[in-house]
C-alpha positions as CSV (number, residue, x, y, z in Angstrom):
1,X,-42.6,85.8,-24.7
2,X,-44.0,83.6,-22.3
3,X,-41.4,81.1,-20.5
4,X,-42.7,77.3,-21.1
5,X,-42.8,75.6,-18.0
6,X,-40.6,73.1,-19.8
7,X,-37.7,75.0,-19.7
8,X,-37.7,75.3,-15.8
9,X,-35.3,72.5,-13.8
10,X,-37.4,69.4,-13.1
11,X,-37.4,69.5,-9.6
12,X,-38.5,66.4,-6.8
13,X,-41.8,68.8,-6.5
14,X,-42.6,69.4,-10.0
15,X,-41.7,66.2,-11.1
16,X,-44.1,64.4,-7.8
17,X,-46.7,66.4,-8.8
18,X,-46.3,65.7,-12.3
19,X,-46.7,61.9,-11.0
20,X,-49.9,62.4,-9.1
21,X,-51.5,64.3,-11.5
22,X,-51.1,61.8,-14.5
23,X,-52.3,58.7,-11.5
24,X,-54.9,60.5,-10.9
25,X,-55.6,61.2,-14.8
26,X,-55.4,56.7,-14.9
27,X,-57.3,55.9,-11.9
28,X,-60.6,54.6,-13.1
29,X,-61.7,54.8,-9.7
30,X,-61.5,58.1,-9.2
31,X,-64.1,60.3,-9.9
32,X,-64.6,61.5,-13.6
33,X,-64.2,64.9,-12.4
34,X,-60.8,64.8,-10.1
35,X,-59.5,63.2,-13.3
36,X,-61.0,65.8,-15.2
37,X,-59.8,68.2,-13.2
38,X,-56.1,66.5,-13.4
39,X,-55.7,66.0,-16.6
40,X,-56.8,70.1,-17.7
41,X,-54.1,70.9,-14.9
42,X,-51.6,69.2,-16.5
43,X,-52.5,70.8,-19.9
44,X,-52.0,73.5,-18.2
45,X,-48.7,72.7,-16.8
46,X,-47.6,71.8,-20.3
47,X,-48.9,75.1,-21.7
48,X,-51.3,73.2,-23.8
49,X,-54.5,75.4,-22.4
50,X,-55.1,78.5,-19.9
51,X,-53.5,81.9,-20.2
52,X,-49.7,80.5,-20.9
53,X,-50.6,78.9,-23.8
54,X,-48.5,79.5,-27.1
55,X,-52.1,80.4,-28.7
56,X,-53.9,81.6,-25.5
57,X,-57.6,82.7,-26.0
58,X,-59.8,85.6,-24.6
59,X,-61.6,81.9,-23.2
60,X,-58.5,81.0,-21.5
61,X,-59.5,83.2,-18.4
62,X,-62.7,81.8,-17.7
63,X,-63.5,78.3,-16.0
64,X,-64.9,75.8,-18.3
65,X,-68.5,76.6,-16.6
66,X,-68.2,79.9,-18.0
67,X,-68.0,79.6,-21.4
68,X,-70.7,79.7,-24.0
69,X,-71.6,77.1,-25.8
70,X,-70.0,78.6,-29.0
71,X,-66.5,79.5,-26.9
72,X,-66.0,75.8,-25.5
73,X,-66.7,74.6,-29.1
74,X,-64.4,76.9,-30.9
75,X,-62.1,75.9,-27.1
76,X,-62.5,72.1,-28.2
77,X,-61.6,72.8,-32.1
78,X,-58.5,74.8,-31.5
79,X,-57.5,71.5,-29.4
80,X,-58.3,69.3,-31.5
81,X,-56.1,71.3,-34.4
82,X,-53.2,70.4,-32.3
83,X,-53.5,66.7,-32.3
């Protein structure tokens, strides 16, 4: 069983980075792909996507860049089911 990132002690460091991630994720200044990239790291952090995830993928290895069209929409779907 995978441990959820959840479970580990919020320390000053997770929880700053937590912090500058999700500004990052608001700022409408910056650019569209640091907050891209921001907010898939905190889906990552929250197990939401990647290789820790509770329903991890054969996708979850590759970058978004390297997916096939039919992976990132099948990627996008089994997002979307979690809403």
């Amino acid at each position: 069983m995978t441990k959820n990132n959840n479970d580990l002690p919020h320390t000053p460091n997770k929880l700053l980075v937590v912090d500058t991630l999700r500004a990052i994720c608001l700022d409408e200044t910056a650019p569209a792909a640091a907050r891209a990239g921001a907010a898939r790291t905190l889906a990552e952090i929250e197990q939401m996507v990647g290789r820790n995830s509770e329903n991890s993928t054969e996708t979850a290895t590759k970058s978004l860049a390297d997916l096939s069209a039919r992976e990132l929409d099948a990627e996008i779907k089994r997002l979307q089911s979690k809403r």
